[in-house]
C-alpha positions, 0 to 999 in steps of 0.5 A: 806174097813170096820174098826172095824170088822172081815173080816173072819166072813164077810157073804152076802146073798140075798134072793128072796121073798120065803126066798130061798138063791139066792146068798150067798158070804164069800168074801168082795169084791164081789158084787152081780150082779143079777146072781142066780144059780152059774151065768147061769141066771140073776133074775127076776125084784122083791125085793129082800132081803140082810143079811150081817153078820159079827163079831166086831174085839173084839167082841163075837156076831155077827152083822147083817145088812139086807135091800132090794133092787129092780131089775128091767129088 
């Protein structure tokens, strides 16, 4: 579990090479497995983009972690 931060603010989104939200979660336990449109098909091999967003326990801004990762088939 992440210490340190707000786990209410917590925010994942994975985008695919067009910028088009493929997958979009508030809930920290759940990980993106390859699904896209609401889990009735599984994406195509690419990159693919993350942004996490989430607030420090005390804080005001936002934090924002991204990177990628490659889905092969």
């Amino acid at each position: 579990m992440l210490t340190g931060f707000d786990a209410q603010t917590y925010e994942m989104m994975v985008f695919d090479r067009w910028g088009s939200v493929v997958f979009q979660t508030r809930d920290m336990t759940e990980g993106w497995m390859g699904n896209v449109r609401s889990g009735t098909h599984y994406a195509e091999a690419g990159l693919y983009q993350w942004v996490i967003s989430i607030k420090k326990q005390f804080g005001v801004e936002m934090s924002r972690f991204q990177g990628h990762v490659t889905m092969l088939r």
